[in-house]
Rosetta silent file (secondary structure, phi, psi, omega in degrees, C-alpha in Angstrom):
SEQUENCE: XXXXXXXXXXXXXXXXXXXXXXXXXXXXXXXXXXXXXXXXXXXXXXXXXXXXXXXXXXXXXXXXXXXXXXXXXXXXXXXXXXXXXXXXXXXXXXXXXXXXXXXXXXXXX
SCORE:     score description
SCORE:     0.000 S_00000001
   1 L     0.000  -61.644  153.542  -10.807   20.352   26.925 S_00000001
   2 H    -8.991  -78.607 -167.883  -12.707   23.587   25.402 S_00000001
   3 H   -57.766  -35.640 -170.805   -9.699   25.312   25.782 S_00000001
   4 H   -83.995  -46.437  168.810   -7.304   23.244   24.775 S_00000001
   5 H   -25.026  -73.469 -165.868   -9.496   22.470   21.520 S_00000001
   6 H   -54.143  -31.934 -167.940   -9.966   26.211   20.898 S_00000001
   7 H   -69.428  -13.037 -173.085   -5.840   26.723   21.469 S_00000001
   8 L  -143.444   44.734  136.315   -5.188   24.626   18.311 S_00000001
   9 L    75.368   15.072 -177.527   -7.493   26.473   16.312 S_00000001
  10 L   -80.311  131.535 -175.720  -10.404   23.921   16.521 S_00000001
  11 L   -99.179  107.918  174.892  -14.159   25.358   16.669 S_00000001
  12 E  -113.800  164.529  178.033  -15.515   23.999   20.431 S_00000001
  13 L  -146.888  137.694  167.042  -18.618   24.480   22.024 S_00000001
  14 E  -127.998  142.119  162.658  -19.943   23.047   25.620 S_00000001
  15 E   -79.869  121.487  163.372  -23.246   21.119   26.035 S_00000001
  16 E   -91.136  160.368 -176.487  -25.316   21.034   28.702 S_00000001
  17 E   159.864 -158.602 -170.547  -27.880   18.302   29.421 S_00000001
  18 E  -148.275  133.014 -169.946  -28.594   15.133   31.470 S_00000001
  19 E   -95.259  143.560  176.937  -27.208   12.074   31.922 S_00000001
  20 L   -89.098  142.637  171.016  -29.625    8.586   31.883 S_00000001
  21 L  -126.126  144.621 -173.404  -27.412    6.508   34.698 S_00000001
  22 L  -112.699  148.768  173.756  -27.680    2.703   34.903 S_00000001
  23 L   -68.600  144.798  163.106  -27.882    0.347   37.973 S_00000001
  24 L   -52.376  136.269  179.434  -25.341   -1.918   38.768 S_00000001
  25 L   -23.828  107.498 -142.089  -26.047   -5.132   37.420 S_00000001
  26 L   121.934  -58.107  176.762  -28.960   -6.422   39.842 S_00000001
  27 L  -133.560  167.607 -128.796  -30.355   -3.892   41.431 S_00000001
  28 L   -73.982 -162.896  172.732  -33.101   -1.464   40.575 S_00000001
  29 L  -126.103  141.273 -165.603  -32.882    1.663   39.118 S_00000001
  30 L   -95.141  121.877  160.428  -33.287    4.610   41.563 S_00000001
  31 L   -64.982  154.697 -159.246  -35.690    7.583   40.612 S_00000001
  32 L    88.303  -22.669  165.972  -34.426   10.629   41.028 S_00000001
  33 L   -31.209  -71.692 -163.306  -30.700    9.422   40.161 S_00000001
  34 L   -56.596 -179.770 -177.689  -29.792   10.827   36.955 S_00000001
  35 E  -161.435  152.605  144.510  -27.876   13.756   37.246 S_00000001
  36 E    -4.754  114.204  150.106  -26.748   17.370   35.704 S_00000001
  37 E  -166.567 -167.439 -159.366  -24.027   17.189   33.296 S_00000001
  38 E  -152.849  141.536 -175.184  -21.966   18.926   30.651 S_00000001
  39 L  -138.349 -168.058  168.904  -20.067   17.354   28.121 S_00000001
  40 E  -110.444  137.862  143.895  -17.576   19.167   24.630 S_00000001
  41 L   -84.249  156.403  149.873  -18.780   19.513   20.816 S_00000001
  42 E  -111.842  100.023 -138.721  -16.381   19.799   18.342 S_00000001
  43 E   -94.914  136.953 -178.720  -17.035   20.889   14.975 S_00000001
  44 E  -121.216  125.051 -177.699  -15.248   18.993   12.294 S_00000001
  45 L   -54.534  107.820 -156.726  -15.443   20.265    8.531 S_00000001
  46 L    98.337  -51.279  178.810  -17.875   17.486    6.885 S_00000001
  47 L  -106.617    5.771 -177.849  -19.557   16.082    9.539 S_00000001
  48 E    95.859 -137.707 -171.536  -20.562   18.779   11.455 S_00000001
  49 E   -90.589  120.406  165.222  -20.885   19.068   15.526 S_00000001
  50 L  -122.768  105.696  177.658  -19.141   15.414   17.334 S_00000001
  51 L   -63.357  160.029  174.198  -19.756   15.415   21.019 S_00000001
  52 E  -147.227  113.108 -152.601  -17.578   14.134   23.255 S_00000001
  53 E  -102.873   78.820  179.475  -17.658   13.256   27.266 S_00000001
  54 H   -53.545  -22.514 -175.568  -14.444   13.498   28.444 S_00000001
  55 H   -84.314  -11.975  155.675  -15.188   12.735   32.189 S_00000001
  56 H  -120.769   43.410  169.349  -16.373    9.058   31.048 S_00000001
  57 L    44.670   71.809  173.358  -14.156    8.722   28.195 S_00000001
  58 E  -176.067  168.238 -166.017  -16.762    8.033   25.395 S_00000001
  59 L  -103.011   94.469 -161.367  -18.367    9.267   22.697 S_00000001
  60 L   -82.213  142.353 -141.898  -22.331   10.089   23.541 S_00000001
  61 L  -115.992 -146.218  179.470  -24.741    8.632   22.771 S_00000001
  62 L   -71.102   -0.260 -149.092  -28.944    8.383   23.609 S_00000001
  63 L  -107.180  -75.123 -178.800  -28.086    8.100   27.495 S_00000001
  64 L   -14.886   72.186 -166.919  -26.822   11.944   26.593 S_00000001
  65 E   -99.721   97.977 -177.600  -29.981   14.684   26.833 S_00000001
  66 E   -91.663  122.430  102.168  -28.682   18.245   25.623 S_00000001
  67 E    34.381  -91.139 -133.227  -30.067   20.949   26.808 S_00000001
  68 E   164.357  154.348  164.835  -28.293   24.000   25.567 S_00000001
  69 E  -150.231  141.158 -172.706  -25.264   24.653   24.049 S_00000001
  70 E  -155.630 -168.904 -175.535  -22.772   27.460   24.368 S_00000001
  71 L   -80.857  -29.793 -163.213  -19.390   29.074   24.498 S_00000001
  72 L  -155.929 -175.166 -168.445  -18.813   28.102   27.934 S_00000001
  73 L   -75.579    2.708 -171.626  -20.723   26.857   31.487 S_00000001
  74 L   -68.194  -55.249 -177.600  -21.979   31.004   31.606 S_00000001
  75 L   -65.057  -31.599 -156.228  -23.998   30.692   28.381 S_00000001
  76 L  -151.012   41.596  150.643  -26.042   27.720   29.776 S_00000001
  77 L   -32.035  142.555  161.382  -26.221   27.502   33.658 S_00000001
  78 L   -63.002  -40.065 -168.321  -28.561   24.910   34.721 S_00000001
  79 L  -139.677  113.761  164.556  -30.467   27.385   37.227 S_00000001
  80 L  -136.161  119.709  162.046  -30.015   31.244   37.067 S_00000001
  81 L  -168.317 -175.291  175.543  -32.427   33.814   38.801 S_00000001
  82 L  -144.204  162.207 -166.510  -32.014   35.718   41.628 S_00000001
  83 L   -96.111  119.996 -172.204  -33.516   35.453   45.273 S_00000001
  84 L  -108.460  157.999  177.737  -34.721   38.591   47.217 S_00000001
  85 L   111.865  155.196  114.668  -35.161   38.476   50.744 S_00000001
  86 L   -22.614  169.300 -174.850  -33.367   37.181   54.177 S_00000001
  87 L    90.297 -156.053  172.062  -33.074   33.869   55.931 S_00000001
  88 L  -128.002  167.587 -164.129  -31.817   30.363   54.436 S_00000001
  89 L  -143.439  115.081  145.575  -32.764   28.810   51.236 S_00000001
  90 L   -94.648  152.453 -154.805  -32.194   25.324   50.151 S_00000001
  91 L  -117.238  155.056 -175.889  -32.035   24.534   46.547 S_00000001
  92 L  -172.592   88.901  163.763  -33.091   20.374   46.346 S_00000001
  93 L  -101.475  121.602  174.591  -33.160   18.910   43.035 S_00000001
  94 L  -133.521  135.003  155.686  -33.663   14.989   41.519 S_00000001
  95 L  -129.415  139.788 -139.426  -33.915   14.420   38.339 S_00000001
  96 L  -144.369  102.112  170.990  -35.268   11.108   36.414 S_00000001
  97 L  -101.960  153.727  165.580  -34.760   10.187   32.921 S_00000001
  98 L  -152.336  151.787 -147.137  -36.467    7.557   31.477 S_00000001
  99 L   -92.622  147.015 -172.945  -35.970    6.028   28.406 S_00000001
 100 L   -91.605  134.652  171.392  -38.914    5.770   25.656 S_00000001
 101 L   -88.464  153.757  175.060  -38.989    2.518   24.208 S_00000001
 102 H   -31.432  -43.476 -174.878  -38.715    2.065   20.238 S_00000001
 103 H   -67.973  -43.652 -161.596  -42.404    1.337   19.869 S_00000001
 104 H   -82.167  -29.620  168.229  -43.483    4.381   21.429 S_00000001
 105 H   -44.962  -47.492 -165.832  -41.143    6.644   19.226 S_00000001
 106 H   -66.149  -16.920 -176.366  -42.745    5.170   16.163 S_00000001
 107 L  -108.657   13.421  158.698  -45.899    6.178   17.101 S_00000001
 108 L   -79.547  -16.390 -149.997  -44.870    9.572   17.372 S_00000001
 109 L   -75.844    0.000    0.000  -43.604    9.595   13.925 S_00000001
């Protein structure tokens, strides 16, 4: 979508972050859950930067926690270093957002 943006003369950028994901109706919410993601900005002349998540077709919102922003996924890897040594390595991540209720913002204020 970057690409295509940028191709028709449009100023794009992509955002990194983390998505909050909800349970199906019912059952709990799983720690650990959320997950990795990346979504497009697009800068529009007046209103600035308007993200946009093409892989769930909407426009994002609070469940949407950026990160980083860049030209591309290069600028803003999630993980970069590097590992010296022999053997095997497993990499094992979960990550858990959880959302601050209204009261508690306000008392940040």
């Amino acid at each position: 979508m970057i690409s295509c943006l940028r191709s028709n003369g449009l100023a794009a950028r992509y955002v990194s972050g983390y998505l909050l994901t909800r349970p199906a109706p019912g059952k709990p919410r799983r720690v650990g859950a959320d997950v990795s993601h990346a979504w497009v900005s697009l800068f529009v002349s007046g209103s600035g930067w308007i993200d946009l998540d093409p892989t769930n077709n909407l426009i994002p919102s609070l469940e949407h926690i950026t990160i980083g922003w860049g030209r591309d996924f290069s600028d803003i890897t999630p993980l970069r270093g590097v590992i010296n040594g022999g053997g095997v390595q497993t990499l094992e991540v979960k990550v858990t957002v959880e959302p601050i209720e209204t009261t508690e913002m306000a008392s940040f204020s």
